[in-house]
N, C-alpha and C positions, 0 to 999 in steps of 0.2 A: 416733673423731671424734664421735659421735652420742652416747656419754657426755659427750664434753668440752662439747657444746653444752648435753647437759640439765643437770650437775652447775655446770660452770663459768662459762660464757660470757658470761650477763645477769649475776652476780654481779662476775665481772672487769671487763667493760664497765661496769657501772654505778660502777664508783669514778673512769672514768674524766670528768674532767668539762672536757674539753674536744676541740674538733676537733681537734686534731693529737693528744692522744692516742690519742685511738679509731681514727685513721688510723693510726699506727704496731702499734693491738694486730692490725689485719686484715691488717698488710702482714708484722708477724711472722710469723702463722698462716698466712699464704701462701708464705714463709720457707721454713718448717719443712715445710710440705706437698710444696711445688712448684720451692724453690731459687730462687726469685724474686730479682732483682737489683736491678729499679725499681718503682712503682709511682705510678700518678696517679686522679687524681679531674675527670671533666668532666661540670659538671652543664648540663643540654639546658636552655634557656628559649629562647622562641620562635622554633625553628630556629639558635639558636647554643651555642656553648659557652664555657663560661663555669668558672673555676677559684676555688678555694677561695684565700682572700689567706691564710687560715692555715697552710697545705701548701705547702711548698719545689715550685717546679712544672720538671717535668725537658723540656727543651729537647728530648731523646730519643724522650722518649713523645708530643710533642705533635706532633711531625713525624710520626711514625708514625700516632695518630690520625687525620691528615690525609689521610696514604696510604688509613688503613682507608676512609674515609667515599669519599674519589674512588672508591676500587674497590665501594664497595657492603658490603662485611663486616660493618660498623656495622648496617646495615639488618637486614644476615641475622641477626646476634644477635637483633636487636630483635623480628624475625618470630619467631623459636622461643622466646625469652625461655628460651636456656639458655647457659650460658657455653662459650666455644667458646676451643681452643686449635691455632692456626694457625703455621703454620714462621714463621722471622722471614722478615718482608720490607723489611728495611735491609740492605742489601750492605755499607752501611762500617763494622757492626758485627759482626766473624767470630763473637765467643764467644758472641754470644745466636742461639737455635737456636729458639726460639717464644713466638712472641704470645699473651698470654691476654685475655682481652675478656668483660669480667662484666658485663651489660647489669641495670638496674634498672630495672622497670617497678612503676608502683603502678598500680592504678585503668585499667588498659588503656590506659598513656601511658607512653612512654620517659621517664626521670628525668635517668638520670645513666650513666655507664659507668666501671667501674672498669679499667683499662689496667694490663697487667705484661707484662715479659720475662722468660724463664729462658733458662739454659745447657742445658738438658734439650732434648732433641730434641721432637718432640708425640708419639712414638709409645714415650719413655721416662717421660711423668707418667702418674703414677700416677692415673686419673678414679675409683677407688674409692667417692672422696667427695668427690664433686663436686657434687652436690645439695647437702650440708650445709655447701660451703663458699661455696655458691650464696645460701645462707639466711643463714651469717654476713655476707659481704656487706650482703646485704638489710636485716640490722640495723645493723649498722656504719651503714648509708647514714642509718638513721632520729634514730638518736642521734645523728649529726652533722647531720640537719637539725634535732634541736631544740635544741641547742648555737648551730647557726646562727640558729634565729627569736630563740631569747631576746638573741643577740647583735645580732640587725637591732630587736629590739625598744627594747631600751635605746640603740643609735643615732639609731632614728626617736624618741626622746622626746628626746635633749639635742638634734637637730635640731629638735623642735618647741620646744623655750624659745626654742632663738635665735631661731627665723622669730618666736613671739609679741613678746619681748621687742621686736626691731625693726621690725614691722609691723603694730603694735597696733591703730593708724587708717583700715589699708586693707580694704576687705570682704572683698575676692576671698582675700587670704592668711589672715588671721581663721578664714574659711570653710575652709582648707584645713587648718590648724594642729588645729582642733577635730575634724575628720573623722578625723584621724591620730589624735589622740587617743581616738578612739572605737574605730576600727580595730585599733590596738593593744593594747586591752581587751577585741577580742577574742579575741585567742590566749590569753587565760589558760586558757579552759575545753578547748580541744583540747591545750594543753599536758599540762592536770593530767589530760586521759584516757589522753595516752600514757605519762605516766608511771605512773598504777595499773593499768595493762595489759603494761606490762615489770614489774611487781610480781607481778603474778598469774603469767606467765611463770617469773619466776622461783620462784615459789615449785609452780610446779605445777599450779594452778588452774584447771580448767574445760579449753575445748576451746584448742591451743595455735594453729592454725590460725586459727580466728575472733577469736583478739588480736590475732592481725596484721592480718589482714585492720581491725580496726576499728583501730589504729595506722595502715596505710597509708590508710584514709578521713581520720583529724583530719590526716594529714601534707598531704593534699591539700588540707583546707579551709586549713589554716595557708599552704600557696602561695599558695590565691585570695588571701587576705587580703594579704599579703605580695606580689603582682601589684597587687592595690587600692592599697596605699600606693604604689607605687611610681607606677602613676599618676595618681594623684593629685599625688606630688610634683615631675610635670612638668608641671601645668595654671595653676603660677603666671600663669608670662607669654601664657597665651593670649587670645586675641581672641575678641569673644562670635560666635558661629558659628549656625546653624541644627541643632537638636537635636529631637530625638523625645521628647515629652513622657512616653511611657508607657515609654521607656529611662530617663529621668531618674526618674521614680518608683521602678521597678525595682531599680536600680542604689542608693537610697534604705535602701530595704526592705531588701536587703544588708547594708548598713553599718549598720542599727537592731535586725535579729533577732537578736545576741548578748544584748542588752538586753529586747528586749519576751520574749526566753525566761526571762531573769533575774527576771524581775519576772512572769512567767508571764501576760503580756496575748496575748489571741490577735487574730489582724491579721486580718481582710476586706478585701476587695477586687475591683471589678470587671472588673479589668485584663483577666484571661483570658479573659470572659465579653463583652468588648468589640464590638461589629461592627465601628467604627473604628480601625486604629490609626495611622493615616497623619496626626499631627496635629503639625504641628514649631512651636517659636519660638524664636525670635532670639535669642538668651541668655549669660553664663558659665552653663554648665552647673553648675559646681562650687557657684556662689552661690544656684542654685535648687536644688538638693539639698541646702544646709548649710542653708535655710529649711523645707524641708519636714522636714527630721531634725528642726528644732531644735523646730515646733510638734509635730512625736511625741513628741520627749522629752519637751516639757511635758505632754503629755498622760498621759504613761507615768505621769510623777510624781503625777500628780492622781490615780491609781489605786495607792495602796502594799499593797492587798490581791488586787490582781491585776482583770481587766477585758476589756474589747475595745476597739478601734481599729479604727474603718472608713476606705480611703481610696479614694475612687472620683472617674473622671474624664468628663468630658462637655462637650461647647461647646455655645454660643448663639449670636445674630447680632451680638449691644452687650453694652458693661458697662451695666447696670440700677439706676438712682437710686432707682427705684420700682416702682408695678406697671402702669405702662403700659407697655403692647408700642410697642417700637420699629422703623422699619427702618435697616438699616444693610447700609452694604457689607463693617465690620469685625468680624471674626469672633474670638469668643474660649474661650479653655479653662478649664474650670473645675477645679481639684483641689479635691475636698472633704475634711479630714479631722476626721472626729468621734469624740468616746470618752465613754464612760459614765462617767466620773470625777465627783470634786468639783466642783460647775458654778461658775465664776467670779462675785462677788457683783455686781454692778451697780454699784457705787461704786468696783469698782475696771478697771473699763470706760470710759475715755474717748477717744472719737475711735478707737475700734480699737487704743490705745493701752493694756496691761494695769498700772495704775500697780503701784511696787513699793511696797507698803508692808510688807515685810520688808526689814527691813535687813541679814541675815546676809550673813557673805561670800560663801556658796555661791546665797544669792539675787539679792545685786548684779549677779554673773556672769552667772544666767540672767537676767535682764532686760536686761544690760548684749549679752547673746548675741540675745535674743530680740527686741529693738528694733534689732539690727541686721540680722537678717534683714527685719524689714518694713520699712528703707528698701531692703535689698534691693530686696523687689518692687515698692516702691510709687517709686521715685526712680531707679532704674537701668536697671528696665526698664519703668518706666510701665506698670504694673500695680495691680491694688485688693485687698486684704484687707479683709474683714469678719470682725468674731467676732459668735458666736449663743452665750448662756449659759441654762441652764436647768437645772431641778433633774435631767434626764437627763443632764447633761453639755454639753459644751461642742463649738461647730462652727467651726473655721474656713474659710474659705472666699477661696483664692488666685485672681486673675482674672489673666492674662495674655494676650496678642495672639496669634493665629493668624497666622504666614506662609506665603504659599504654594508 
């Protein structure tokens, strides 16, 4: 077995290029190992389980899961994170004689569990190699998660034409279609690491333990991201609510450090260093993060030799016309964010208004993106934007209302 892992294994797998193949090559080798009769796949997201649509799903095993989980079994796996084989406990099935229960944990989180029956008694399989068939598992699981992103990735993009395509005028869906898009672009770089780390695997290279290990880290950031779309893609129809302004920055920063890494800008930030964080307002959440992304990305872009990005947060008592002090009962937040980039020329600064005098396609967009973030903030939620340009770079600076 432990030859067939090193000579064969990533090589056979790796021609496989889809989920149900690579489902059928571990359910084989469990076959041949173990006399295996069924086999299922239930992957764990937020305390449920959830089935592969690619995978024939057996009526048998899912009833049985259920059994496992009422009785605790599931757990027990999860606690030892070793594969455990249990007498059957289905009465109305005579010829299966034991349950096998392959638990997947990445990153000290339950993933997924792999379910099988045999005809074999538990005290007639053979546990020889049962580590390495612990391990095949374990890859099977990863190659079918990235068969699954690349598959949720090309979904969430023809779902993004159609949302644009029919929602072109609304801010809130705008805001949302472009997020996905950004998000999406970020699985490219954890993709293409687990794939040169099944290359290195295969061929032998380095330590075989710390591949995995760094496959099961991008497989976990590919979930965040792949969690991020997904909610995002239910914040269409929501009502603007009361939000944490240093969550909504945060949350921000997420969805832009694929990018500010690509472009090698490094991010500052006062966030952690905060004494307050208790500062909420009123808001779509989704339309002030699709504003504060979109002045990063312009920033990003005013830096194509790389740079920094400051964004820091702090309130006052009034929005400020000028430099008399005022009093006021309204209290407001300021997000600042500045970058050492190319500083915006004066002439093409009006009324806080950045005119486009590039006509490319790809600039129509950013302006056509970038002026809708500032009615964003200045018309939806009555709030002020100012830009500050200078041969240091450029400031913007987002004002919005403190609720209590």
């Amino acid at each position: 077995m432990k030859e067939y892992i090193d000579n064969n294994l990533i090589k056979e797998f790796s021609k496989n290029n889809s989920i149900e193949n690579i489902f059928n090559n571990l359910y084989r080798i469990l076959k041949q190992e173990w006399q295996i009769v069924e086999m299922d796949i239930f992957l764990i997201d937020e305390n449920k389980k959830n089935k592969l649509d690619d995978i024939s799903s057996s009526v048998t095993l899912e009833n049985i899961y259920n059994e496992l989980e009422e009785r605790g079994l599931l757990e027990f796996a999860n606690n030892t994170n070793q594969i455990k084989i249990i007498p059957n406990i289905d009465d109305n099935i005579e010829q299966i004689k034991s349950i096998i229960i392959i638990p997947i944990i990445l990153m000290n989180q339950i993933t997924a569990y792999f379910i099988a029956n045999s005809p074999l008694n538990p005290d007639k399989i053979d546990t020889g190699n049962i580590n390495y068939i612990h391990l095949i598992a374990k890859y099977s699981f990863s190659l079918i998660s990235i068969c699954k992103s690349i598959t949720d990735k090309n979904s969430s993009n023809k779902k993004y034409n159609l949302l644009k395509h029919q929602t072109i005028l609304a801010s809130n869906q705008i805001a949302i279609s472009e997020l996905l898009v950004a998000l999406n672009n970020g699985l490219d770089i954890p993709q293409k690491i687990i794939k040169t780390n099944l290359e290195l695997i295969q061929k032998n290279i380095g330590d075989n333990k710390r591949r995995i290990n760094i496959i099961e880290e991008q497989f976990n950031f590919i979930n965040d991201i792949q969690n991020k779309i997904q909610k995002l893609s239910n914040e269409i129809n929501n009502l603007p609510k009361n939000h944490n302004i240093f969550d909504i920055v945060e949350e921000t920063i997420s969805i832009a450090n694929p990018i500010l890494n690509k472009y090698g800008i490094t991010l500052l930030t006062n966030i952690k260093e905060s004494n307050d964080k208790n500062i909420f307002i009123n808001c779509f959440n989704i339309q002030i993060i699709f504003a504060i992304y979109n002045f990063i990305l312009r920033s990003i872009y005013s830096m194509q030799d790389g740079g920094s990005i400051s964004i820091n947060i702090f309130k006052n008592d009034i929005f400020k016309n000028d430099n008399v002090p005022q009093k006021s009962d309204i209290e407001i937040v300021n997000i600042i964010i500045s970058n050492d980039g190319i500083n915006i020329e004066e002439g093409e600064i009006e009324g806080n208004i950045i005119a486009n005098l590039d006509l490319s396609q790809q600039k129509i967009k950013s302006h056509l993106l970038y002026t809708i973030a500032q009615n964003i903030i200045i018309d939806q939620h009555k709030g002020k934007l100012s830009i500050y340009s200078d041969k240091k770079g450029t400031t913007f600076k987002i004002q919005l209302k403190i609720v209590n």
